[in-house]
C-alpha positions in Angstrom: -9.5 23.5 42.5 -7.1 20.6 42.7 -3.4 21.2 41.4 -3.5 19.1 38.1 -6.1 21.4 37.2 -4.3 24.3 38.1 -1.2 23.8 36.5 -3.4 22.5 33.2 -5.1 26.5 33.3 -2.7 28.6 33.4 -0.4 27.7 30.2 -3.6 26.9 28.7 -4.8 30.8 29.4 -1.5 32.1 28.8 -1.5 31.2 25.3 -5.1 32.4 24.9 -4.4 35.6 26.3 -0.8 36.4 25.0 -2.4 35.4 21.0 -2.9 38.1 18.9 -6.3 39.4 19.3 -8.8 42.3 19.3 -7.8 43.2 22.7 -3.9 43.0 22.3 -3.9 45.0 18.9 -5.9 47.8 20.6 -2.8 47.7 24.0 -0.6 48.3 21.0 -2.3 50.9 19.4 -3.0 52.9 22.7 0.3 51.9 24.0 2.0 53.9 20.6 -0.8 57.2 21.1 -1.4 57.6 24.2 1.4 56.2 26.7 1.3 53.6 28.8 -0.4 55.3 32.0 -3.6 55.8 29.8 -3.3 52.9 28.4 -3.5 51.1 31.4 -7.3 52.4 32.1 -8.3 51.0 28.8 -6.8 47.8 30.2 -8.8 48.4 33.3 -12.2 48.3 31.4 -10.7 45.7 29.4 -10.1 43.2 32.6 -13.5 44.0 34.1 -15.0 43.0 30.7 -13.4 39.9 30.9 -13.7 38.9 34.0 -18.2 39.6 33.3 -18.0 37.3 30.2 -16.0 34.3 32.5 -18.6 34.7 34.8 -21.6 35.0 33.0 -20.1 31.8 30.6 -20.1 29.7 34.2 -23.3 31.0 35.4 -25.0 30.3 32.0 -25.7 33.9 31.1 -23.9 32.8 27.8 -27.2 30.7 27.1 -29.1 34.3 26.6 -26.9 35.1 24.0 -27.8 32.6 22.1 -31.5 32.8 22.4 -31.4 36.4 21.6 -28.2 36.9 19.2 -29.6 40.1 17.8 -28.5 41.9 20.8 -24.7 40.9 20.9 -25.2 41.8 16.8 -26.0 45.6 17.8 -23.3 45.1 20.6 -20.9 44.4 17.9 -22.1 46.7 15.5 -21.6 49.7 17.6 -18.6 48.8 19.5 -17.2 48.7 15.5 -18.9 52.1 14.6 -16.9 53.5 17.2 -13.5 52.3 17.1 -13.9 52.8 12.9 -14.4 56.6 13.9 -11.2 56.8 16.2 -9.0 54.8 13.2 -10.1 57.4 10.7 -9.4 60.4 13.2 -5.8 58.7 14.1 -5.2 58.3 10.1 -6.4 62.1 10.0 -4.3 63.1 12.9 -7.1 64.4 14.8 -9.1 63.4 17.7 -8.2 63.0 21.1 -6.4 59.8 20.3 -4.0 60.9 17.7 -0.4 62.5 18.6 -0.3 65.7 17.1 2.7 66.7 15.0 4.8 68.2 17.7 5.2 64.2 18.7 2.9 65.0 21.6 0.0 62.9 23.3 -3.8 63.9 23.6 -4.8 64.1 27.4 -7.6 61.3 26.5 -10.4 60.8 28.6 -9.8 58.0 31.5 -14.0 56.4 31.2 -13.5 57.0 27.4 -10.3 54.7 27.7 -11.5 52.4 30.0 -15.1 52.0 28.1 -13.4 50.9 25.0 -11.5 48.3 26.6 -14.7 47.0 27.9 -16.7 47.0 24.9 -14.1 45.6 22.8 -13.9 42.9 25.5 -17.6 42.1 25.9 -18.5 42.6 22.3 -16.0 39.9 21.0 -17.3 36.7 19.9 -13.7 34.6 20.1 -13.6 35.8 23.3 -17.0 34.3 24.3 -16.0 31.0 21.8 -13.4 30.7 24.0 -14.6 31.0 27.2 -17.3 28.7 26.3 -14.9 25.9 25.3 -12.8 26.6 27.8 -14.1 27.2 31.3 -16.0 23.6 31.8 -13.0 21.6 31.9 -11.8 23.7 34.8 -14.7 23.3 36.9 -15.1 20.5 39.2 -19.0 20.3 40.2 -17.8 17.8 43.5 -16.5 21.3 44.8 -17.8 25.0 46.0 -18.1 27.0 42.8 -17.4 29.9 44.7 -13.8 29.4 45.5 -13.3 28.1 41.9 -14.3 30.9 40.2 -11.7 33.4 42.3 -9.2 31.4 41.3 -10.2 30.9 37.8 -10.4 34.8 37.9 -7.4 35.6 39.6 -5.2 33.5 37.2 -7.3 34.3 33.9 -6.8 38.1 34.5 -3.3 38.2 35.8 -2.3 36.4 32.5 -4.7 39.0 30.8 -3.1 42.2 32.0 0.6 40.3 32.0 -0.3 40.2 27.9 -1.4 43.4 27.7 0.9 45.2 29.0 3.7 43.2 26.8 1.6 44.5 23.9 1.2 48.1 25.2 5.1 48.1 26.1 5.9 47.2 22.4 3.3 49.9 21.0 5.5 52.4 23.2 8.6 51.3 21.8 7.5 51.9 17.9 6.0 55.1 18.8 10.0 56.2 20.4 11.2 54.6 16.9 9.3 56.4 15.1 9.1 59.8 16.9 12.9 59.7 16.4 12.8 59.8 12.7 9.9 62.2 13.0 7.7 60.2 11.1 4.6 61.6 13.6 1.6 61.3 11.0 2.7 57.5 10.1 2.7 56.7 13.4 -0.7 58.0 13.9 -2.1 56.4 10.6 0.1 52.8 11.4 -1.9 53.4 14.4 -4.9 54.2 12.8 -5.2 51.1 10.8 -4.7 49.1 13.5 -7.6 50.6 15.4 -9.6 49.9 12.1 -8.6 46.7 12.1 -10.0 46.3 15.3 -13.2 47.6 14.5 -13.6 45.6 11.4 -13.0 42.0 12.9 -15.2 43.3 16.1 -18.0 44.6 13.8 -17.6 41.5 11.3 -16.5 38.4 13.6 
């Protein structure tokens, strides 16, 4: 990849990652229920998803989606289902997800974590939209496609995790304000509607 392109990416992918999205809202909600340790497996899945939609947008997978859209709409649909359960349980303070009113975290499940970061990251149309838009500019077809796409990777997922850890460092530091004023069941149901928020623009986008 030549250095004008290089230097065009990554404030380019900064700002898309570092926007308020699907992905950062749910860092923030973990990041205020669960800690940032746990969070960081949903971030895990979240990066892996990711990374499979950049490459299947340069290889062309993205074309399938479009022939066969009913696929991504169950996808989307049931990715929502689910994180609509887990805002009504965290507006309920119940469920694994929710602090309980002693101001302490569930021990949440690491695969659990780390599947919801990648369904929310492979079941979100924006994030295809942008991908799609995005990635062709940034490859040169004079050079090996290979080597591209680690960079591309390297620098789209660094800027990724740099944004959602901001976002799951900022969920932490509401949960400490609010834990102080013991205000534990609005800090699971702020947290709640954020996770329904998720699931609405997921299911609805």
């Amino acid at each position: 990849m030549s250095t004008a392109l290089l230097f065009a990416l990554i404030p380019t992918f900064f700002f898309v990652s570092v926007t308020p999205g699907m992905c950062m809202t749910l860092a923030l909600t973990l990041g205020m229920t669960v800690g940032i340790r746990r969070t960081m497996w949903m971030m895990l899945g979240e990066l892996f998803g990711v990374g499979l939609v950049a490459v299947s947008v340069v290889i062309g997978v993205a074309a399938l989606i479009v022939q066969y859209p009913q696929l991504f709409v169950i996808l989307k649909l049931a990715g929502g289902g689910y994180l609509l359960y887990l805002g009504i349980q965290l507006w309920r303070s119940r469920g694994k997800m929710a602090i309980d009113l002693n101001g302490v975290p569930n021990n949440t499940g690491r695969l659990q974590l780390a599947t919801q970061g990648f369904i929310t990251a492979v079941a979100n149309p924006k994030g295809w939209a942008f991908f799609i838009a995005l990635l062709p500019p940034f490859i040169d077809p004079a050079r090996p496609l290979v080597s591209q796409m680690v960079i591309l990777l390297t620098v789209i997922l660094t800027l990724e995790a740099m944004s959602l850890m901001v976002y799951a460092l900022g969920g932490k530091s509401l949960s400490k304000a609010l834990q102080k004023s013991g205000n534990v069941r609005l800090m699971n149901r702020i947290a709640g509607t954020l996770m329904i928020g998720v699931a609405g623009w997921l299911a609805l986008g």
